[in-house]
N, CA, C and O atoms as CSV, one atom per row, in Angstrom:
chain,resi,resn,atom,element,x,y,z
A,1,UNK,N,N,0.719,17.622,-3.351
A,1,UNK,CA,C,0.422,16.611,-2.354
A,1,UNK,C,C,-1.070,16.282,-2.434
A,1,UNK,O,O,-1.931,17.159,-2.501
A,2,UNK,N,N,-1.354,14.840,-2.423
A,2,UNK,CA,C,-2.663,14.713,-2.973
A,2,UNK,C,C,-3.309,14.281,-0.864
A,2,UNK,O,O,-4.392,14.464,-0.307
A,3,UNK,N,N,-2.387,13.876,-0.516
A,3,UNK,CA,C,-3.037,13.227,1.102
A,3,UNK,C,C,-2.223,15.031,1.603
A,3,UNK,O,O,-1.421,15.858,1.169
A,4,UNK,N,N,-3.212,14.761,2.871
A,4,UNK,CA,C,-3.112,16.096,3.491
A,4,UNK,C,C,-3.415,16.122,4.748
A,4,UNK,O,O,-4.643,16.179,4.688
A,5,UNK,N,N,-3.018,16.118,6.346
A,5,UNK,CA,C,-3.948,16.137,7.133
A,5,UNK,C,C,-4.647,14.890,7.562
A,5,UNK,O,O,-5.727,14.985,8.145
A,6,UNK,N,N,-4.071,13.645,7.297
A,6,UNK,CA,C,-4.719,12.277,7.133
A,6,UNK,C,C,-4.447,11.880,8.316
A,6,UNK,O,O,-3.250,11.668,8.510
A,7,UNK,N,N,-5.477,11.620,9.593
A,7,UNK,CA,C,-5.592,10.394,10.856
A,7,UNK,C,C,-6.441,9.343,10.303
A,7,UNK,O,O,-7.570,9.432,9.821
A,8,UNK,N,N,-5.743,8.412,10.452
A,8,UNK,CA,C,-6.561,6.836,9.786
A,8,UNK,C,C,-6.517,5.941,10.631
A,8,UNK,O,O,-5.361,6.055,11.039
A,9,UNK,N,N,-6.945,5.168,11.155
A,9,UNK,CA,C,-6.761,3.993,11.927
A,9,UNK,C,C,-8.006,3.307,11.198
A,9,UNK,O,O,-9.158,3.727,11.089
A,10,UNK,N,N,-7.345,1.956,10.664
A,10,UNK,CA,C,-8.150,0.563,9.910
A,10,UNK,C,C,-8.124,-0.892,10.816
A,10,UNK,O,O,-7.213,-1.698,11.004
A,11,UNK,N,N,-9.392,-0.859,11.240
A,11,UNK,CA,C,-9.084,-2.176,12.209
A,11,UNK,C,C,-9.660,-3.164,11.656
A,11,UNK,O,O,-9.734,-4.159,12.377
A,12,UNK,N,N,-10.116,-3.256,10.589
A,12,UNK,CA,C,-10.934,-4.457,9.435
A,12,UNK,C,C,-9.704,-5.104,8.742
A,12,UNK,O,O,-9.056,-4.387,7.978
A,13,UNK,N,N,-9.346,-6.312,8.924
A,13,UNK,CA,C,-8.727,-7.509,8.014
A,13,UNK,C,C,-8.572,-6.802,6.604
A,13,UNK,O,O,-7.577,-6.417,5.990
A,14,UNK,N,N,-9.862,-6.776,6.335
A,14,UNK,CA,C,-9.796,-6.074,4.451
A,14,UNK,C,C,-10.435,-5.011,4.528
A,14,UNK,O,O,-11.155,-4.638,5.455
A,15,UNK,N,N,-10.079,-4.234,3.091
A,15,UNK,CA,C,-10.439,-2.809,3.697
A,15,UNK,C,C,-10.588,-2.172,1.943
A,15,UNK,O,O,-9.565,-2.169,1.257
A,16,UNK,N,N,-11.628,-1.774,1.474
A,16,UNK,CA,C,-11.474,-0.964,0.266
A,16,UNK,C,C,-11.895,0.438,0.347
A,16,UNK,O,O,-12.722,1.159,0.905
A,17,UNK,N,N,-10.614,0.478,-0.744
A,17,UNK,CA,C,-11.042,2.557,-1.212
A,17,UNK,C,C,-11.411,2.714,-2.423
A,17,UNK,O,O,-10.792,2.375,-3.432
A,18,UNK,N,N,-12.681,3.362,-2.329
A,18,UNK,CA,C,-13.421,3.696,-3.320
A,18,UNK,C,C,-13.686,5.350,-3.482
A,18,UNK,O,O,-14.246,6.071,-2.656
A,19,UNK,N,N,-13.082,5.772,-4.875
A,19,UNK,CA,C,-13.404,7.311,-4.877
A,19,UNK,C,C,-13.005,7.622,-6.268
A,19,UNK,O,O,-12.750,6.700,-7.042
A,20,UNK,N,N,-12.945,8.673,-6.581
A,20,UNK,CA,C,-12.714,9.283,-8.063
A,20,UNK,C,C,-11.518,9.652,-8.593
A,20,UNK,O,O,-10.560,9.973,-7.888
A,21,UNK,N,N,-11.499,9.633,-9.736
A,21,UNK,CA,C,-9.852,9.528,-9.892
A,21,UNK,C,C,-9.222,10.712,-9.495
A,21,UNK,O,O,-9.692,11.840,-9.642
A,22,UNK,N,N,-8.039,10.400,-8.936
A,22,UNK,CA,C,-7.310,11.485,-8.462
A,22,UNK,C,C,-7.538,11.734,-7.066
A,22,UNK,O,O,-6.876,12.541,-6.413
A,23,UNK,N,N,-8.027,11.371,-6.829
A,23,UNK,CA,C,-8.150,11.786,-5.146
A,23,UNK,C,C,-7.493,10.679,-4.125
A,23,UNK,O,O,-7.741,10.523,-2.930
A,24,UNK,N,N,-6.828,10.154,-4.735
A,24,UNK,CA,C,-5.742,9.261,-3.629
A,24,UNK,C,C,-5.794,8.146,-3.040
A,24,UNK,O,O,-5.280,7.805,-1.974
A,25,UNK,N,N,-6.571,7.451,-3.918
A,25,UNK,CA,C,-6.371,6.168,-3.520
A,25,UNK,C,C,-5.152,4.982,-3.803
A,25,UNK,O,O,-4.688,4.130,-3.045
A,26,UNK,N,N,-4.888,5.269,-5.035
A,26,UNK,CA,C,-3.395,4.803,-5.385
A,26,UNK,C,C,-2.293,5.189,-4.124
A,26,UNK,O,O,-1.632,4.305,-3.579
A,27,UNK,N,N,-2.200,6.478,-3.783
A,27,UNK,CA,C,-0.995,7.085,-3.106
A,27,UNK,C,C,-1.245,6.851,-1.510
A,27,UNK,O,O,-0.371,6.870,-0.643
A,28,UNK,N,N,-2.644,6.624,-1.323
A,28,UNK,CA,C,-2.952,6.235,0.157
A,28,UNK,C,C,-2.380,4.281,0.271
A,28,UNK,O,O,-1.984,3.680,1.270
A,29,UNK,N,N,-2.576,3.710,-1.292
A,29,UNK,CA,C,-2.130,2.854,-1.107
A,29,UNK,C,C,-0.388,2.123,-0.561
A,29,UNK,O,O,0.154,1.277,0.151
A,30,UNK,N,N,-0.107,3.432,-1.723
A,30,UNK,CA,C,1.614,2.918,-1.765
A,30,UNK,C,C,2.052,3.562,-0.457
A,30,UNK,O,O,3.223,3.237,-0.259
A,31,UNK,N,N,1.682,4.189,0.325
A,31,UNK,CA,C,1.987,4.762,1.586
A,31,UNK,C,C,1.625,3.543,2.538
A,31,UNK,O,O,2.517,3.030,3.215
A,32,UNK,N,N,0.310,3.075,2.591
A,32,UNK,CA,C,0.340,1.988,3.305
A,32,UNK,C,C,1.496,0.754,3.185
A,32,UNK,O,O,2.035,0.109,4.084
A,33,UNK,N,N,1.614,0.704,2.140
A,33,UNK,CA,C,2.389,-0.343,1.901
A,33,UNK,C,C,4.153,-0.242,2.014
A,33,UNK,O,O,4.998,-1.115,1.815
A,34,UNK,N,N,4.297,1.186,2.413
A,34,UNK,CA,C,5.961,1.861,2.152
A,34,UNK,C,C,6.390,1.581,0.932
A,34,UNK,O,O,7.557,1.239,0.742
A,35,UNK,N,N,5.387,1.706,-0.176
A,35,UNK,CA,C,6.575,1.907,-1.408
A,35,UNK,C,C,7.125,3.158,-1.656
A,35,UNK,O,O,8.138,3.599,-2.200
A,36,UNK,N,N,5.619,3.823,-0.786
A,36,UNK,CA,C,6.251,5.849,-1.421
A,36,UNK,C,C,6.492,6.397,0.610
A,36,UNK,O,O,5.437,6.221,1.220
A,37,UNK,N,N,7.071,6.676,1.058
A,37,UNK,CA,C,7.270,7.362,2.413
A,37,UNK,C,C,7.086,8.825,1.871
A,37,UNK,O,O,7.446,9.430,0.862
A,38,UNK,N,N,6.250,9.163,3.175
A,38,UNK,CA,C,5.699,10.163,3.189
A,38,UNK,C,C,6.404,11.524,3.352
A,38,UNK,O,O,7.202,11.232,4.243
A,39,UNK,N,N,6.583,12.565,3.125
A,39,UNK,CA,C,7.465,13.940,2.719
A,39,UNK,C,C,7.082,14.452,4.234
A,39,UNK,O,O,8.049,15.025,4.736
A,40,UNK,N,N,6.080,14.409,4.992
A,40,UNK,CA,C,6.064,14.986,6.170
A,40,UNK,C,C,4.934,13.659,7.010
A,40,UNK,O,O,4.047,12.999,6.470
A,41,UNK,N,N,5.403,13.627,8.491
A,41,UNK,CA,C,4.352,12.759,9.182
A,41,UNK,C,C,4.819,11.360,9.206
A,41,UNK,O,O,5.940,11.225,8.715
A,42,UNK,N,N,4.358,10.471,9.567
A,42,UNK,CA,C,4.540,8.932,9.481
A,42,UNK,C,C,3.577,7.974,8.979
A,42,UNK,O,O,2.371,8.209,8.917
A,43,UNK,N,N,4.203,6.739,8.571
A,43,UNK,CA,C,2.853,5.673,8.287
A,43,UNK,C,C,3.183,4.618,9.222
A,43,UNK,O,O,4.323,4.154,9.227
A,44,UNK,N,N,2.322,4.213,9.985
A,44,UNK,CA,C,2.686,3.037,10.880
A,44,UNK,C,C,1.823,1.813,11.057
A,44,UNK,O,O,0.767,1.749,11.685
A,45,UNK,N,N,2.247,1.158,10.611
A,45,UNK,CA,C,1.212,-0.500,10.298
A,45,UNK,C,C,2.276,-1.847,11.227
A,45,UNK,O,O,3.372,-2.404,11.163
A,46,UNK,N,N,0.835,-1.807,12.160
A,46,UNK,CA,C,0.827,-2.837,13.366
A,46,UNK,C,C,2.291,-2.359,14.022
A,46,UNK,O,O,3.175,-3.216,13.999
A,47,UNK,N,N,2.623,-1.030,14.615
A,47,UNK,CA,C,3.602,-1.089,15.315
A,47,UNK,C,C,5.327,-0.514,14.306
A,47,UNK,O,O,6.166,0.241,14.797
A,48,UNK,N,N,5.422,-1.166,12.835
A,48,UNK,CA,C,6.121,-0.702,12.074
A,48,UNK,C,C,6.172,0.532,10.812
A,48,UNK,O,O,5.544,0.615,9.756
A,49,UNK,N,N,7.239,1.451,11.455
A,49,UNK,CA,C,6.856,2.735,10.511
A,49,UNK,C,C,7.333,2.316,9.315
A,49,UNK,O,O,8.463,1.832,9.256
A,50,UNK,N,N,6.531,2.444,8.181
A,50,UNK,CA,C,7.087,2.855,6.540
A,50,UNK,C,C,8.285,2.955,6.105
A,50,UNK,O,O,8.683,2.447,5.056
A,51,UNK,N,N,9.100,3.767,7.053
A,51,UNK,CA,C,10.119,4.733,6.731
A,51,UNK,C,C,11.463,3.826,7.361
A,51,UNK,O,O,12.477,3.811,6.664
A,52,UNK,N,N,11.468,3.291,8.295
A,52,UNK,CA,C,12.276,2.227,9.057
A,52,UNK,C,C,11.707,1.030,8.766
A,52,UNK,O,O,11.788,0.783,9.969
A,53,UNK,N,N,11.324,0.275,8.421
A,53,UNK,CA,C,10.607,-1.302,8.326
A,53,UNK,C,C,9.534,-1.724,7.388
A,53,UNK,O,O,8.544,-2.437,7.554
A,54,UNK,N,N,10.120,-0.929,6.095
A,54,UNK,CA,C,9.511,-1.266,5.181
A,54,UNK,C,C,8.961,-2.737,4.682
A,54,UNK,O,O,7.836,-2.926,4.219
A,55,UNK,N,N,10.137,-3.900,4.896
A,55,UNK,CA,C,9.714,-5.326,4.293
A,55,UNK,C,C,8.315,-5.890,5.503
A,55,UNK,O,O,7.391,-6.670,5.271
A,56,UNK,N,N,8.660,-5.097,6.852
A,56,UNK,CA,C,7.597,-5.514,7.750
A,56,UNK,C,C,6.509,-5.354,7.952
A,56,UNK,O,O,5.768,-5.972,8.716
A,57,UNK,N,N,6.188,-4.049,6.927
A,57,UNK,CA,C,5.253,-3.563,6.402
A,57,UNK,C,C,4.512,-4.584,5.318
A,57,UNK,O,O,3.525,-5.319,5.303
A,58,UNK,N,N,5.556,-4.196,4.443
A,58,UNK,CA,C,4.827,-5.414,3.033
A,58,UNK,C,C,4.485,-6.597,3.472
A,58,UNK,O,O,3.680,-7.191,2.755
A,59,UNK,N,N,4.923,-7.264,4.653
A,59,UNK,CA,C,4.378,-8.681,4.889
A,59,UNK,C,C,3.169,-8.767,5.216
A,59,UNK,O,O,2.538,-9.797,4.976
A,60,UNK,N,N,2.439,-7.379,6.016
A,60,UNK,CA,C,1.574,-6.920,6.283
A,60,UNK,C,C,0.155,-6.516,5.593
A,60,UNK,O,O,-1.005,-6.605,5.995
A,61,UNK,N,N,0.647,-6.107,4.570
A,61,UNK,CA,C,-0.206,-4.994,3.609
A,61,UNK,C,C,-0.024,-5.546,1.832
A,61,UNK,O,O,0.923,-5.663,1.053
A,62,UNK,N,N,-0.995,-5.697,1.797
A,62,UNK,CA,C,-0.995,-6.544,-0.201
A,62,UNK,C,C,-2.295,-5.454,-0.327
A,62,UNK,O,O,-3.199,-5.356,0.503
A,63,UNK,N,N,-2.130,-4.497,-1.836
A,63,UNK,CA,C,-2.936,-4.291,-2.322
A,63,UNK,C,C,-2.811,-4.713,-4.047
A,63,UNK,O,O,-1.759,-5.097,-4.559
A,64,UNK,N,N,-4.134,-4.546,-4.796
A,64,UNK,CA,C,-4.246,-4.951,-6.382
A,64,UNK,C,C,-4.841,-4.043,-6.823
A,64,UNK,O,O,-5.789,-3.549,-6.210
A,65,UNK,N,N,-4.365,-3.533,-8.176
A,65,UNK,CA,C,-6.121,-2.429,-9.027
A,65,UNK,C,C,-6.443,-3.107,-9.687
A,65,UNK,O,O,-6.042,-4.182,-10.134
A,66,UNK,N,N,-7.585,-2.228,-9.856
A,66,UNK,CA,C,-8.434,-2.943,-10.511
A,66,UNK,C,C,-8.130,-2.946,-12.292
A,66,UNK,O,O,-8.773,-3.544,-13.154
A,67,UNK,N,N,-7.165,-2.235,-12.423
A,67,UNK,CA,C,-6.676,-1.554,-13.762
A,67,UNK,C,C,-5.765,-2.554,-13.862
A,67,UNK,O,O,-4.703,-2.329,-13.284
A,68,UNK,N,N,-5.884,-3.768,-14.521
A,68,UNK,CA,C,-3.913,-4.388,-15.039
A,68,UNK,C,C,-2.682,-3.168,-15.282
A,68,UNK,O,O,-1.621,-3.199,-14.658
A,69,UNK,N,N,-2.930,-2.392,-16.020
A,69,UNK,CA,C,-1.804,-1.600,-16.981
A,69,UNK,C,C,-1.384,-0.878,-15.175
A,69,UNK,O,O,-0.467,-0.057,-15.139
A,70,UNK,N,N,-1.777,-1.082,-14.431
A,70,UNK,CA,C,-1.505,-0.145,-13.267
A,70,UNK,C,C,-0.827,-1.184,-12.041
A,70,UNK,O,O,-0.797,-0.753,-10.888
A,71,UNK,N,N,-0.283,-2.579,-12.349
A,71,UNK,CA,C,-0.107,-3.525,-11.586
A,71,UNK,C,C,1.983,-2.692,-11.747
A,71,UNK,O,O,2.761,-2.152,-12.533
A,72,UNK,N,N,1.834,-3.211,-10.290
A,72,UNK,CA,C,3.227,-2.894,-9.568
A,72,UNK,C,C,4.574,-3.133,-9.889
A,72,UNK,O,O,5.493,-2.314,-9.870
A,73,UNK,N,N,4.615,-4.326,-10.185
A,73,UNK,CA,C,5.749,-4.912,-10.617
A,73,UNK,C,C,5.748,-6.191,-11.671
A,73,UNK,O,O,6.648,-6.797,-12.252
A,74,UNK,N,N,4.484,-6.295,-11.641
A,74,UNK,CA,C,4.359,-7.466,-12.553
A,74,UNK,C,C,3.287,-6.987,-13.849
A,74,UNK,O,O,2.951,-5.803,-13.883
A,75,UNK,N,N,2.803,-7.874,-14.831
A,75,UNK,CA,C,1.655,-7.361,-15.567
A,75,UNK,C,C,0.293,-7.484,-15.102
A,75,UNK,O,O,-0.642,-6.687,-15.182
A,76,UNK,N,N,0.382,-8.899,-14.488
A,76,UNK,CA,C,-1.437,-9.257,-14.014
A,76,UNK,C,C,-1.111,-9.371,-12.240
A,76,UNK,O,O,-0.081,-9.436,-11.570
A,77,UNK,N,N,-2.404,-9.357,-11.968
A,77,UNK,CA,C,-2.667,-9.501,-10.322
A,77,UNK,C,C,-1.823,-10.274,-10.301
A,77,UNK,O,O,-0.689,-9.852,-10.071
A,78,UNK,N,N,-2.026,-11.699,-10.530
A,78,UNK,CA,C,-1.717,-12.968,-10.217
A,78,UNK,C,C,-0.053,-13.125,-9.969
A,78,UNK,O,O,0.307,-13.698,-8.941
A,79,UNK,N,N,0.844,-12.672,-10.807
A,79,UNK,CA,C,2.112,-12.486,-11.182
A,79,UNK,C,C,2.543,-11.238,-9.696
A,79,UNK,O,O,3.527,-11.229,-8.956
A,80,UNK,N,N,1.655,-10.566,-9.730
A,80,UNK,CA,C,2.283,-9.272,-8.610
A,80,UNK,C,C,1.860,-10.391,-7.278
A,80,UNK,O,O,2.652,-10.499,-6.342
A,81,UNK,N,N,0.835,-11.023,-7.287
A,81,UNK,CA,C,1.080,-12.003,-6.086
A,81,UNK,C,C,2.119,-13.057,-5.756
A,81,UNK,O,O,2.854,-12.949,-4.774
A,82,UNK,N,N,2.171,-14.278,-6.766
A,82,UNK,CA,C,3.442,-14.904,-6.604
A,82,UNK,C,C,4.495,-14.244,-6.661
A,82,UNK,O,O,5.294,-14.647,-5.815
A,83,UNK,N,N,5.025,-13.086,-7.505
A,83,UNK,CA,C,5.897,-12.621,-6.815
A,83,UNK,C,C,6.927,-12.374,-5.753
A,83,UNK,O,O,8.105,-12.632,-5.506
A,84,UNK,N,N,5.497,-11.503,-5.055
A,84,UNK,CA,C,5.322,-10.974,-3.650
A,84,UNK,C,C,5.376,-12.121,-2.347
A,84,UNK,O,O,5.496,-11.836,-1.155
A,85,UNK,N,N,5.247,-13.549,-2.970
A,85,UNK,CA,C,5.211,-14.955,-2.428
A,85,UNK,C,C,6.743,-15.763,-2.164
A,85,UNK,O,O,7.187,-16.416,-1.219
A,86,UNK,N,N,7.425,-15.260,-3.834
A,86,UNK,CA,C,8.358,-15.810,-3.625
A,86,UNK,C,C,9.460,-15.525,-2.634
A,86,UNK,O,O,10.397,-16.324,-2.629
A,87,UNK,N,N,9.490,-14.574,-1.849
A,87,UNK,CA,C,10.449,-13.909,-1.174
A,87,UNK,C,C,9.990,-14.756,0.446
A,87,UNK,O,O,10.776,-14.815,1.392
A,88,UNK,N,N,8.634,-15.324,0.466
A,88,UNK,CA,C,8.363,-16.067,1.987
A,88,UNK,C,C,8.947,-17.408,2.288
A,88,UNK,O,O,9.407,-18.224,1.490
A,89,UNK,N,N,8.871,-17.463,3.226
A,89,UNK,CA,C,9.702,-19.417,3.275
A,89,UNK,C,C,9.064,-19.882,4.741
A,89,UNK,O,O,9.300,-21.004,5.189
């Protein structure tokens, strides 16, 4: 388990994590976002947990790396955004 012990509250619009590899910024990401739910504890963004309301989450929460080879579902930023677009109406 790379998060441990984590109280967070983010009240900034945008928000970056900056740190060294391995220390959890990827996994703090996909937790924010409910791609990975957490093994113990909750994630809760604006009111919706991770674990129950995942898409209400993602409408919520967009992150990008800075690494292409490390993009989500697509190859480039750009592609993981429209994507992530096409599903709105």
């Amino acid at each position: 388990m790379v998060l441990r012990d984590v109280d967070l509250v983010l009240a900034e619009r945008r928000i970056a994590v900056v740190g060294a590899n391995g220390s959890g910024k990827s996994t703090l990401a996909r937790l924010l976002n409910g791609l990975v739910l957490p093994s113990e504890g909750s994630v809760v963004v604006d009111g919706h947990d991770t674990r129950d309301d995942g898409a209400a989450v993602r409408r919520r929460v967009g992150f990008v790396f800075t690494d292409p080879d490390a993009q989500i579902v697509m190859p480039t930023v750009a592609e993981d955004v429209a994507f992530s677009l096409r599903r709105r109406g």
